[in-house]
C-alpha positions as CSV (number, residue, x, y, z in Angstrom):
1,X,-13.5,-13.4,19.9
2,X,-14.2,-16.8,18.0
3,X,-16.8,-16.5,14.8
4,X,-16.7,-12.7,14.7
5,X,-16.2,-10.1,12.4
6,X,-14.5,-7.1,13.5
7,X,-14.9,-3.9,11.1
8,X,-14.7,0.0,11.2
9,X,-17.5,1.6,9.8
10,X,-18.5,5.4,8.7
11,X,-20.5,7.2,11.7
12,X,-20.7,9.9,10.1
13,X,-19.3,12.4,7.3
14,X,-16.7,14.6,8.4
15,X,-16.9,18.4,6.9
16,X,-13.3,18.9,7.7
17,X,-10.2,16.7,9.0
18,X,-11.6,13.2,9.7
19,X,-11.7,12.0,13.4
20,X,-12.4,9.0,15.4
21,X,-15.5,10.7,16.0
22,X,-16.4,9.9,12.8
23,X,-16.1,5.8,12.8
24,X,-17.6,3.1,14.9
25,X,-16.2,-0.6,15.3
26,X,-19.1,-3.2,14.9
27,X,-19.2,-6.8,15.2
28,X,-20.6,-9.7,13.2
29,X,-20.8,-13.1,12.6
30,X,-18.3,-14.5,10.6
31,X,-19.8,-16.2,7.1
32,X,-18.9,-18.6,5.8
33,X,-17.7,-19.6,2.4
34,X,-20.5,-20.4,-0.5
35,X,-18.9,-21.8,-4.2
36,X,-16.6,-19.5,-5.1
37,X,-15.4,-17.7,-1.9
38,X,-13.0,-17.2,0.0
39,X,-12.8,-16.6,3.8
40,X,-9.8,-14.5,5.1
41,X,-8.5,-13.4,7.6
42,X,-7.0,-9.9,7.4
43,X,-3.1,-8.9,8.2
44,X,-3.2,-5.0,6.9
45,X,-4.9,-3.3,5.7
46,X,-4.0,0.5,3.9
47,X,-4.5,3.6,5.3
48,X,-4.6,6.4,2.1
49,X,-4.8,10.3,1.5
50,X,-7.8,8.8,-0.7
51,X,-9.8,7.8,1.7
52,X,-10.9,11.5,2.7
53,X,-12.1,12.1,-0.3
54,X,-14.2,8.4,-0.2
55,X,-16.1,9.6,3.0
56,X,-17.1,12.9,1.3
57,X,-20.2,13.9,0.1
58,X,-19.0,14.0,-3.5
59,X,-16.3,11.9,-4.0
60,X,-16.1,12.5,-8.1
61,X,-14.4,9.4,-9.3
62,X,-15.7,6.7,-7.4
63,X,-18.4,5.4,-5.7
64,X,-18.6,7.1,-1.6
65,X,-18.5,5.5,1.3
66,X,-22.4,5.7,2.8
67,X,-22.5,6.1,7.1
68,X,-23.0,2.3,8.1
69,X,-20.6,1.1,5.9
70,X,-17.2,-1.0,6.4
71,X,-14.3,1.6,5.4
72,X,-12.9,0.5,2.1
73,X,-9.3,-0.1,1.7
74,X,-7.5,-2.3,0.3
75,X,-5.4,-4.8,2.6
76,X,-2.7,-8.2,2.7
77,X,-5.2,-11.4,4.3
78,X,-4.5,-14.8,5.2
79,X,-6.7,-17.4,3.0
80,X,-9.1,-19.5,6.1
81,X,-11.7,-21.2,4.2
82,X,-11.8,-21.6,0.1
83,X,-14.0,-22.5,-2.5
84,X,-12.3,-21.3,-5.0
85,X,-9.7,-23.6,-7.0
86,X,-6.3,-22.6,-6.8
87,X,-7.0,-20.5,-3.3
88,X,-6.1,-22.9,-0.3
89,X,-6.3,-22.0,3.9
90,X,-2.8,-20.2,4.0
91,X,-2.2,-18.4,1.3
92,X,-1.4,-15.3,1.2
93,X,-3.8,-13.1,-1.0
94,X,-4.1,-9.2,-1.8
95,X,-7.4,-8.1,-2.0
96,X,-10.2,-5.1,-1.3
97,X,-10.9,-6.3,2.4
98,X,-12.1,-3.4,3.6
99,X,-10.9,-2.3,7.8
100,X,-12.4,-5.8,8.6
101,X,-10.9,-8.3,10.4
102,X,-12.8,-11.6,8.4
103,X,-14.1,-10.9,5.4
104,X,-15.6,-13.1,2.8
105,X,-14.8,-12.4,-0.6
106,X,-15.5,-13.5,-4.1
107,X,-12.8,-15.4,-5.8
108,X,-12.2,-12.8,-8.5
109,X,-11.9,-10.1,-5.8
110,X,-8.7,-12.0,-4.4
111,X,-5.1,-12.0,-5.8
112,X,-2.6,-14.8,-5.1
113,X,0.6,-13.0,-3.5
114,X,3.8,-15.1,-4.9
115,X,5.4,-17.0,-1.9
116,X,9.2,-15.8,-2.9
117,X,8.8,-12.7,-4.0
118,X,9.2,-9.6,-1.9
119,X,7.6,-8.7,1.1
120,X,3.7,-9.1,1.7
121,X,3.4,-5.5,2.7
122,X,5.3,-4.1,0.0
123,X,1.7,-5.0,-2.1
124,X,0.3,-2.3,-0.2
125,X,2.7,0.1,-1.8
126,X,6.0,0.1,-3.9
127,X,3.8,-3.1,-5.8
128,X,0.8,-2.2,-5.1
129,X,-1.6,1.0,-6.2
130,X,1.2,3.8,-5.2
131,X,3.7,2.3,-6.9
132,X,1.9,1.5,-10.4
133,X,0.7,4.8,-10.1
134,X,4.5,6.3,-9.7
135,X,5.4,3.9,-12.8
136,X,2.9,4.4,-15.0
137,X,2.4,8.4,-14.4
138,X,6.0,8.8,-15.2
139,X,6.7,6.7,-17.6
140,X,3.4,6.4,-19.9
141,X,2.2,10.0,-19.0
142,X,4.7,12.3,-18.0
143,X,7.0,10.3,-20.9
144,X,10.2,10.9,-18.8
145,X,13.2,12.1,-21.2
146,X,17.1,11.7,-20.2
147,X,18.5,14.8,-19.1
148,X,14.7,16.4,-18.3
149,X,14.1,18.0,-14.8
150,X,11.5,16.6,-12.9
151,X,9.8,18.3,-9.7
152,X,7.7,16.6,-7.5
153,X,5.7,17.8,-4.7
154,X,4.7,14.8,-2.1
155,X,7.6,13.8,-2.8
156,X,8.0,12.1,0.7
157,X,4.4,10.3,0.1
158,X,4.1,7.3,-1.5
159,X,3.3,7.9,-4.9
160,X,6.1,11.2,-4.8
161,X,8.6,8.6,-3.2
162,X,8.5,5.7,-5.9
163,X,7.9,8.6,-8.6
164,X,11.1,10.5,-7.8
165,X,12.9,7.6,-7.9
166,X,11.5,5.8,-11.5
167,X,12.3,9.3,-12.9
168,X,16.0,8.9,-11.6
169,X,16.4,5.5,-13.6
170,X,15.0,7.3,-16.9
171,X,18.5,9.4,-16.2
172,X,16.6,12.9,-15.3
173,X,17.4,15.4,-12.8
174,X,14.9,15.2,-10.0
175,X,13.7,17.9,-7.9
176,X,11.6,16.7,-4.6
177,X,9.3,19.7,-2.5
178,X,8.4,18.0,0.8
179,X,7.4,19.5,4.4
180,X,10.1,20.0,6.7
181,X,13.6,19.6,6.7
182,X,14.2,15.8,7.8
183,X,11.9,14.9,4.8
184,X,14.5,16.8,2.5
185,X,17.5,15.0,4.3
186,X,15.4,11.4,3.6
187,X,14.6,12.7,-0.2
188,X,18.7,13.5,-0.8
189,X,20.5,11.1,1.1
190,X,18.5,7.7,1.2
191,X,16.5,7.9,-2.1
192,X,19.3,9.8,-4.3
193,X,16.9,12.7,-4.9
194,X,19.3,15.8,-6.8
195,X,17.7,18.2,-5.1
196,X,14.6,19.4,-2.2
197,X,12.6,22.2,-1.7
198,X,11.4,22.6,2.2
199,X,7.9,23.7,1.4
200,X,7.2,24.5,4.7
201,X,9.0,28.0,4.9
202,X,9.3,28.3,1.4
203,X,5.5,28.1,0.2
204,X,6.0,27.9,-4.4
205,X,3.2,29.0,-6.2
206,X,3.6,30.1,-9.2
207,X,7.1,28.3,-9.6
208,X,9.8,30.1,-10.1
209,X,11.5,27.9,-13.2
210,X,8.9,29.5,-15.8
211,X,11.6,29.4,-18.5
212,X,12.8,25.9,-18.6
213,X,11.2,24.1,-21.5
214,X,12.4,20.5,-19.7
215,X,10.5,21.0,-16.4
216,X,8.1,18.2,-15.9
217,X,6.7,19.1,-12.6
218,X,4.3,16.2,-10.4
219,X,2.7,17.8,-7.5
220,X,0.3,16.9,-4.2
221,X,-0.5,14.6,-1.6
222,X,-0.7,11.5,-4.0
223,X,1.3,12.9,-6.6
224,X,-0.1,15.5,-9.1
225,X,1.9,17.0,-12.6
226,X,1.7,19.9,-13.6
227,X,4.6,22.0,-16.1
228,X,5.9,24.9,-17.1
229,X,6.7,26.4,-20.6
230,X,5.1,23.3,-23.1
231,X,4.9,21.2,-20.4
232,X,3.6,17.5,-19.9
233,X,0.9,17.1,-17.1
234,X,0.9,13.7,-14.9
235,X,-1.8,14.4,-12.7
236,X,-3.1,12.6,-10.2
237,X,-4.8,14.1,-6.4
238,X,-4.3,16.9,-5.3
239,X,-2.7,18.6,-2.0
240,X,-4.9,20.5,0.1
241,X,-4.8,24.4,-0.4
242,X,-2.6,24.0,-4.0
């Protein structure tokens, strides 16, 4: 449809497991650019454990998403229209687009994605927020030690996924609790995991590796920490019913 904006806005807040129920698509016009502003034209956008908590009632750390408003994510777009030096029609840019098909965005809202250098989707993960998140939560917070065992739950999302992994180049055993057993099988034999925990038939809590001093343990749906005896915490989300 030419000059129109497609989005996905909140209908309404769930109280339990979101739904389509609980979204509308709208259309509007297409603006366009003022000084400064970029029109794009969205190629994906992320879908996040996150988001629930955004459409809640009481979100905690950030701002929630109000009924009538585009969804918020963030998303890879191709630059249409700029005013904004340095941004020309056809680059690539990550930015906050929101489930929106056209948005028009400030210039400090948008980040130039490097022609030669990976993937563009791979800014929506292993580059982008999981992935930082993974880095910086093991290294910085947990402080990952050679020859420490690490356990993370998630640990087929994708914070879990890139965290195992960063705490297998810092030279530590790692430990990966996922649901079901072809998530195990994936954790072991394509990312190198040492070992998985099926959490599906095998439900931990508390776990059972009390005594080890060199347990730093990241848990839930994003990727949490907790630990054991003088542990180190690396929190961050949390998995339903933990």
């Amino acid at each position: 449809m030419r000059n129109a904006n497609r989005r996905i806005v909140l209908r309404a807040r769930p109280e339990g497991i979101a739904g389509p129920e609980h979204f509308a698509e709208e259309t509007t016009a297409i603006r366009s650019p003022g000084e400064g502003e970029v029109l794009l034209e969205t190629l994906y956008v992320s879908v996040d454990p996150a988001m629930r908590v955004w459409i809640s009632e009481n979100p905690g750390y950030v701002q929630r998403i109000e009924p009538g408003e585009t969804m918020r994510s963030s998303g890879i777009a191709r630059v249409l229209d700029s005013k904004v030096p340095g941004l020309v029609a056809g680059d690539l840019v990550h930015a906050r687009t929101g489930w929106q098909s056209h948005p028009t965005l400030p210039g400090e809202a948008v980040e130039k994605l490097p022609a030669d250098m990976a993937s563009p989707t791979d800014w929506l993960g292993v580059l982008g927020l999981t992935g930082l998140t993974a880095y910086f939560g093991m290294r910085d917070v947990g402080q990952v030690r050679p020859g420490e065992t690490v356990l993370v739950s998630g640990a087929a999302g994708g914070v879990g996924q890139i965290a195992g992994q960063v705490a297998r180049i810092e030279a530590a055993r790692v430990v990966g609790i996922a649901g079901g057993a072809a998530k195990c099988a994936w954790l072991r034999e394509e990312l190198g995991f040492h070992a998985a925990i099926d959490s599906r038939p095998n439900p931990i809590w508390p776990p059972p590796w009390r005594g080890n001093a060199r347990v730093a343990w990241t848990y839930s749906m994003t990727t949490s920490a907790a630990r054991c005896w003088m542990p180190r915490w690396a929190i961050c989300g949390c998995a339903p019913g933990w």
